[in-house]
C-alpha positions in Angstrom: 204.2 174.6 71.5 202.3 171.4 72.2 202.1 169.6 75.8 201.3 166.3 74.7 203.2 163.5 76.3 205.3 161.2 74.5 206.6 157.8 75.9 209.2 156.3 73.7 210.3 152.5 74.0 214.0 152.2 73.5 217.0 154.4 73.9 219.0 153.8 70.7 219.5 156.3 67.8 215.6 156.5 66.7 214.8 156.7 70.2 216.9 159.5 71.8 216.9 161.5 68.5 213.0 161.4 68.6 213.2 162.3 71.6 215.5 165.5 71.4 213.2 166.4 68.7 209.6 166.4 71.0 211.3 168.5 73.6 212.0 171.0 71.2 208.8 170.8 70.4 207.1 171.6 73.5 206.2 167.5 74.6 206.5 166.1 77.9 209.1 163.2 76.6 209.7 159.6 78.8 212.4 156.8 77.4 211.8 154.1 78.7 214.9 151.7 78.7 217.2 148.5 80.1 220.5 149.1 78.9 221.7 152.2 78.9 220.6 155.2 76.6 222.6 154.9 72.9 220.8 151.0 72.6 223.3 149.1 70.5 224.5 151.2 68.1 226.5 153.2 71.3 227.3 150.4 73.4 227.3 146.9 71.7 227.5 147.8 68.0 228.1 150.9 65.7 230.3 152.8 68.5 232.5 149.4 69.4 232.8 147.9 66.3 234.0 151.7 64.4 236.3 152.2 67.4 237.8 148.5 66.5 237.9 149.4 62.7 239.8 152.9 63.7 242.5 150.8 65.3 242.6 148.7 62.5 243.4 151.3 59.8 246.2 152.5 61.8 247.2 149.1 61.7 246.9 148.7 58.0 248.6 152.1 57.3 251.6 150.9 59.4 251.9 148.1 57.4 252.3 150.1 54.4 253.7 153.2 56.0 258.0 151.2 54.2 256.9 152.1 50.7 256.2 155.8 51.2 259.5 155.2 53.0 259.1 155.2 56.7 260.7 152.5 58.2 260.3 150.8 61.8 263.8 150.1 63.9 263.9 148.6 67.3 265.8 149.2 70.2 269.2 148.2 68.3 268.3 150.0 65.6 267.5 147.3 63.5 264.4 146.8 61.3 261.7 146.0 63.0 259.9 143.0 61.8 256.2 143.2 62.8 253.7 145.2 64.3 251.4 143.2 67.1 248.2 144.6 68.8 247.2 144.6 72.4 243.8 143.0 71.8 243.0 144.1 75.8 243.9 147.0 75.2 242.2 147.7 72.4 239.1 146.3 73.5 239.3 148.3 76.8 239.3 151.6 74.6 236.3 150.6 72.5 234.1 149.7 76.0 235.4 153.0 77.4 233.9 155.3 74.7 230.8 153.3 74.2 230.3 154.3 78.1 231.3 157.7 77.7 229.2 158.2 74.5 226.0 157.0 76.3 227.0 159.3 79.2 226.9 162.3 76.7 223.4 161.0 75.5 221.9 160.7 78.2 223.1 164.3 79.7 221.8 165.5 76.6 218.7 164.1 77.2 218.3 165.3 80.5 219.4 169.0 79.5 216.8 168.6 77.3 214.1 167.5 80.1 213.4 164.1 79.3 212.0 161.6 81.5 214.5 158.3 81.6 212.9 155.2 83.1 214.8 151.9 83.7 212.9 149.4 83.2 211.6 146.8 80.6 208.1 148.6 78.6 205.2 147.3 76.5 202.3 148.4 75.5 199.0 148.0 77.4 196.2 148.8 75.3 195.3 152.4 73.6 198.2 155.1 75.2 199.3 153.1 77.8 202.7 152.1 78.6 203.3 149.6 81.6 207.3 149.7 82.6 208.5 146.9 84.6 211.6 147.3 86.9 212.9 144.7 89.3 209.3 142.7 89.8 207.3 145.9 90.3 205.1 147.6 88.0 203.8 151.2 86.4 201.6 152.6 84.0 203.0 155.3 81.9 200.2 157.2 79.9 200.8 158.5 76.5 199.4 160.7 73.4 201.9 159.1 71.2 204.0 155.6 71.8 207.3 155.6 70.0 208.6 152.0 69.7 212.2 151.4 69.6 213.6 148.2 70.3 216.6 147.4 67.8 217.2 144.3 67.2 219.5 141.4 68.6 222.2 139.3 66.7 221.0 136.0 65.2 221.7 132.5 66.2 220.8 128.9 65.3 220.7 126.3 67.1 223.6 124.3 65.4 225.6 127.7 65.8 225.1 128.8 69.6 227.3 131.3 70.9 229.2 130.7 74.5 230.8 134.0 74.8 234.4 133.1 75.2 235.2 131.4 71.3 232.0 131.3 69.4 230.8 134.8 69.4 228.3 137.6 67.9 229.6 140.5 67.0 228.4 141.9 70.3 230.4 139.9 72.7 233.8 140.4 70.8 234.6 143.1 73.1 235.3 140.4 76.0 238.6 139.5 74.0 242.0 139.6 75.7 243.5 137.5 73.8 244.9 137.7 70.5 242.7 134.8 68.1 245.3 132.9 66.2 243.2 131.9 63.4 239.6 133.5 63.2 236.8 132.2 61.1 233.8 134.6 60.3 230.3 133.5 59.3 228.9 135.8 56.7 229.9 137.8 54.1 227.2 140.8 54.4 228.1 144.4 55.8 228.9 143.1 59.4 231.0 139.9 58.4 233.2 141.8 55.8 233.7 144.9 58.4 234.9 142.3 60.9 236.7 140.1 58.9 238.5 142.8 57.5 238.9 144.7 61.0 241.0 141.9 62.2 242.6 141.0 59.0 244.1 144.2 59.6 245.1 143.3 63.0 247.2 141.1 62.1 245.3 137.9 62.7 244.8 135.2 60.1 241.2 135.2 59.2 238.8 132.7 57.3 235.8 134.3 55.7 232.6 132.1 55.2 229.8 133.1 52.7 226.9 131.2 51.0 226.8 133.4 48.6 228.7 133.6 45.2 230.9 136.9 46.3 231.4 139.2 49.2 229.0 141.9 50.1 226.0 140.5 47.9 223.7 143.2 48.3 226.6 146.0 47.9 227.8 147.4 44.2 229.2 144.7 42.5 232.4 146.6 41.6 232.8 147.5 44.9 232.5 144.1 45.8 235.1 143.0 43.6 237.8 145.5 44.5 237.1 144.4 48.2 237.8 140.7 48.2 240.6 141.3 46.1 242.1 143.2 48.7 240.7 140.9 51.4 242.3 137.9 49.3 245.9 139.9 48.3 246.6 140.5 52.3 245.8 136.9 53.1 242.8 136.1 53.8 241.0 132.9 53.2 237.5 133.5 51.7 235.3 130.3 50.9 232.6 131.4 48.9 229.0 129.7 48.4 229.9 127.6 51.2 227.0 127.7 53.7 227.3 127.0 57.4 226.0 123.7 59.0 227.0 123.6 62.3 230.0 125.5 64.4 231.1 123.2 67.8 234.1 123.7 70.1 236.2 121.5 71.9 238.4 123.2 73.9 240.5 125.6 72.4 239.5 124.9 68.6 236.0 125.6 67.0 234.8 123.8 63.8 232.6 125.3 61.4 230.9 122.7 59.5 229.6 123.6 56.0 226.6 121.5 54.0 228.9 119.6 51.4 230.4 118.4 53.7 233.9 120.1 54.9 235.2 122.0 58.1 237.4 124.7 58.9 239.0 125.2 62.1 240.5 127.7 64.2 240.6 129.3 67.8 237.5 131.8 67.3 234.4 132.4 65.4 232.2 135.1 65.1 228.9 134.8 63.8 227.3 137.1 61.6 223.7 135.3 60.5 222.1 139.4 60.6 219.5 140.0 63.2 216.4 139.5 64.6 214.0 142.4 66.0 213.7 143.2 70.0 209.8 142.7 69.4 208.8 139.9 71.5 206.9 140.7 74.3 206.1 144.4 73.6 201.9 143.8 73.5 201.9 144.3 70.0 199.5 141.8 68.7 196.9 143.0 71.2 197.4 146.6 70.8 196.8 146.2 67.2 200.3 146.5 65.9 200.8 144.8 63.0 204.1 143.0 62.2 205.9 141.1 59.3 208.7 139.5 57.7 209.3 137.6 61.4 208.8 140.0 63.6 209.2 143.2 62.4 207.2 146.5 63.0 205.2 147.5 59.8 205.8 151.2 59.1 204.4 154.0 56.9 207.0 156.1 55.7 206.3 158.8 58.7 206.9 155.7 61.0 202.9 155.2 61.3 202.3 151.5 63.1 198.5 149.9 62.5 198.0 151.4 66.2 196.8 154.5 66.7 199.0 156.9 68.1 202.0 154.1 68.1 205.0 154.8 66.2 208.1 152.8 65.6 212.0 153.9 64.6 214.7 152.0 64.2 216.3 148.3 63.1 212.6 147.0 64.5 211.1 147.9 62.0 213.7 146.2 59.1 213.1 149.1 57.1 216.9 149.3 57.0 219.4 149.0 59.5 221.2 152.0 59.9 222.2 153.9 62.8 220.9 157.3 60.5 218.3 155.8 59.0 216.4 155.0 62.5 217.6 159.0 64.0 215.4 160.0 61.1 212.6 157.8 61.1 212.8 158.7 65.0 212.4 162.9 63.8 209.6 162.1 61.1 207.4 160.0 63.8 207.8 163.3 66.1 207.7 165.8 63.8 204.3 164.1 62.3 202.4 163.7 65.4 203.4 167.6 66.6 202.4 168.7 63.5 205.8 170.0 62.4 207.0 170.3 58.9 207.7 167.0 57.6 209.1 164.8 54.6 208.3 161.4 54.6 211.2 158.6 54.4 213.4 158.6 50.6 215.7 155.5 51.0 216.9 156.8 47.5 218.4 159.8 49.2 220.2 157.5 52.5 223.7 157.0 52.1 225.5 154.2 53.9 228.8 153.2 54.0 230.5 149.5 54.7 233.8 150.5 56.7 235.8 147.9 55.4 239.6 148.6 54.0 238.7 149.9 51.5 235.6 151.7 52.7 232.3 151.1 50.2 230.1 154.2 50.0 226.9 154.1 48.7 223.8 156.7 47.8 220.9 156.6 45.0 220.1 154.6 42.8 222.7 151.3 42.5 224.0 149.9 39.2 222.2 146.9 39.7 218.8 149.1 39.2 220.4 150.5 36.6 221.3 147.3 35.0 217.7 145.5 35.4 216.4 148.6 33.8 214.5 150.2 36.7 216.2 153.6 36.0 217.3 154.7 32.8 220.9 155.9 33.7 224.3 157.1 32.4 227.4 155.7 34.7 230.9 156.9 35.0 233.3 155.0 36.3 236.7 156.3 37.1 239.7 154.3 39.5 241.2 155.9 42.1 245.0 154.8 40.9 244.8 157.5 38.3 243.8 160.7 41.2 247.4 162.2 42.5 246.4 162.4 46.1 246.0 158.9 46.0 249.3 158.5 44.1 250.5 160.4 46.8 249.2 158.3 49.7 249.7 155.0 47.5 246.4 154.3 47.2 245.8 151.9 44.3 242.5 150.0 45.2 239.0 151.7 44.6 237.3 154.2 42.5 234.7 156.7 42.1 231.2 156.0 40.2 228.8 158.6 39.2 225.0 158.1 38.0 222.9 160.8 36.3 219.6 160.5 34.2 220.0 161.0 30.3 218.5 164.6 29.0 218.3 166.0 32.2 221.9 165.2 33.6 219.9 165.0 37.1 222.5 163.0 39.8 220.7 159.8 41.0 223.5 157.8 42.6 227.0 157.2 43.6 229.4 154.8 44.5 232.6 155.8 46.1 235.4 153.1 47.2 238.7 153.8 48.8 239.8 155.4 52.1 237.3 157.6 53.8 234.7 156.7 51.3 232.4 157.5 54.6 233.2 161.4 54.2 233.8 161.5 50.1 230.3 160.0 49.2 228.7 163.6 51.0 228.7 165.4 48.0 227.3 162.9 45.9 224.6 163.0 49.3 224.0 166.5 48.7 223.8 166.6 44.8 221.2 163.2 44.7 219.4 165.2 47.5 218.5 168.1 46.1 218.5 167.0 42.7 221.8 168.5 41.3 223.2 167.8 38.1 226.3 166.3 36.7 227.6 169.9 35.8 226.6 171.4 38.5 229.0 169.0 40.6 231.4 169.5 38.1 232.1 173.4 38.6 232.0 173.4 42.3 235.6 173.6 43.0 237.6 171.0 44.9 240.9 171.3 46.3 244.1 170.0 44.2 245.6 167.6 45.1 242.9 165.9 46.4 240.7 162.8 46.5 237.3 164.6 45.8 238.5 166.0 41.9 238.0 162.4 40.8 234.4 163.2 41.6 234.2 166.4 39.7 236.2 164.6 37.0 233.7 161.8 37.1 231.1 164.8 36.5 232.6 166.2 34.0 232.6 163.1 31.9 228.8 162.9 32.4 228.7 166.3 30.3 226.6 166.4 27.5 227.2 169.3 24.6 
């Protein structure tokens, strides 16, 4: 058991998990933090915006719910024509558990024995910490400094948010009312989650992106089955149309694109990615390198230049997940105690885009596979043809399965369609421990259900 003392820089996922982690270990753990323990993935960002999306597909299977033939009558027993949301409401619910989830944390933490510290912190030369709170001052010392930060939304200064109509994705929780006509800037992972989150609200939503499809960094097919959706429930999606300017007067905001046109409506949210939470934190004169506009450069055990300073999380840009900065958070610990550890495989991260339909990714992509970086065999099979999904009238989405010639070896997956979030863990597992195609293919699934297109997907992979 060691007794070295670890102060840690930020309570969000690769904070607190890090810190769960040197406890066990035997370290004398401090958080320092200014918001509340979670950071923004518990109270401004992952937690919120999920809570929004659950709302939403309850919403969207509503909708739906006449063709599998449940119908909606009112008081007069008459068919009900529309279903509306209490945005308030809603948005009261997604606050409350973002609270209560950082209240578990942080008991958690303290169960555990860790130190918690309000206050602002930066580094002050080799294993110092100074924590600032209200004007007044302290010097924390350390063995090992674990920076993490996060990051912030971005801005520009032709697109400024005010909080009340031009918003980030943080501040949408402040809506009451209902937006009759939304526009959303950007098309990556947040955008399309939002867009699509209030498409299935009910609300009429315009979806802006400079690039030449939705989701340009996600699978291409998955891309496609999305903004068809998207599209085929109404939505309005300009494509490489890039934002100028967005204004307000009043009660309508204008988003003004470079050739030239606008679009209009009663709210925007802006979705521009984000910037790290780096400013400040002493890094230049400690010796911490950074790049790429601020981020923290990282070894894949979360090594900074800085001796003894480690950094987790969306500060470093390695890539912004919630689980992807938990682990980097374990590795830093579990390196400097001198625990068993694996260095950082992005090829073995899965992610997921929760969008309706949900995009699930693992592995190696298909663009990879295309450009010839790995030599790969790729089965491809829709969803519309699995009887669950007949069943639950699920038409839009499909399974995709990757394995290496010869060996059969599993190197990525693609899953799109409801839940894709929970379906893509077998494919998880089997790119994780280096499982092949038949080797998913005679672990039983249940009948009827979504996961035999999977194994079907394996089973096509077979070689005699």
């Amino acid at each position: 058991m060691s007794t070295e003392r670890v102060v840690i820089i930020g309570g969000g996922p690769g904070g607190y998990e890090a810190a769960h982690v040197a406890a066990q270990l035997g370290a004398q753990v401090t958080i320092v933090d200014t918001d509340g323990v979670g950071g923004s993935a518990v109270l401004t960002d992952c937690v919120p915006s999920k809570t929004l999306i659950a709302t939403a597909e309850v919403m969207s299977e509503l909708t739906g719910a006449a063709e599998l033939g449940v119908n909606f009558l009112d008081a007069e027993g008459d068919a009900a024509t529309s279903i509306r949301v209490d945005l308030a409401r809603v948005n009261a619910r997604v606050k409350q558990l973002a609270t209560d989830q950082s209240s578990d944390i942080e008991r958690r933490l303290l169960r555990d024995g860790v130190t918690l510290v309000k206050g602002r912190g930066r580094l002050d030369g080799p294993g110092k910490v100074v924590v600032e709170t209200d004007g007044t001052e302290q010097t924390l010392e350390a063995d090992a400094i674990l920076l993490a930060t996060g990051a912030a939304p971005r801005t520009l200064p032709t697109a400024q948010p005010d909080g009340e109509r031009i918003l980030t994705w943080e501040q949408v929780y402040d809506l009451t009312e209902v937006p009759t006509e939304l526009i959303v800037v950007g098309s990556g992972v947040t955008g399309a989650e939002f867009a699509s989150a209030y498409l299935n609200l009910g609300i009429p939503v315009t979806l802006v992106s400079s690039r030449d499809r939705v989701l340009p960094g996600e699978d291409a097919d998955a891309s496609k089955v999305l903004e068809d959706v998207l599209t085929r429930r109404g939505m309005t999606v300009l494509s490489k149309s890039r934002m100028e300017s967005v204004t307000r007067d009043g009660d309508v905001v204008t988003v003004t694109l470079t050739d030239g046109r606008t679009v209009q409506g009663s709210h925007c949210i802006l979705a521009l990615g984000s910037v790290p939470n780096t400013d400040g934190l002493g890094l230049e004169e400690s010796g911490v390198i950074t790049k790429n506009g601020g981020f923290v450069n990282v070894d894949r055990v979360s090594r900074t230049s800085a001796r003894g300073v480690y950094a987790a999380g969306d500060c470093t840009g390695v890539l912004m997940l919630a689980s992807v900065a938990a682990m980097q958070g374990r590795i830093a610990m579990w390196h400097f105690l001198g625990d068993t550890v694996h260095p950082l495989d992005l090829k073995k991260v899965s992610s997921n885009v929760f969008t309706a339909p949900e995009i699930a990714t693992v592995g190696w992509s298909q663009q990879a596979v295309d450009a010839g970086e790995m030599q790969a065999e790729v089965v491809m099979l829709p969803l519309s043809g699995n009887p669950r999904a007949k069943m639950q009238g699920v038409r839009d989405g499909f399974v995709k399965l990757m394995c290496r010639p010869g060996t059969g070896i599993v190197v990525g997956g693609v899953v799109v369609g409801p839940r894709a979030s929970e379906l893509i863990h077998p494919v998880s597992i089997a790119v994780a421990e280096s499982l092949t195609a038949d080797q998913l293919a005679q672990a039983f699934t249940v009948y009827p259900s979504m996961s035999g297109s999977l194994a079907e997907a394996a089973r096509r992979l077979h070689h005699v």
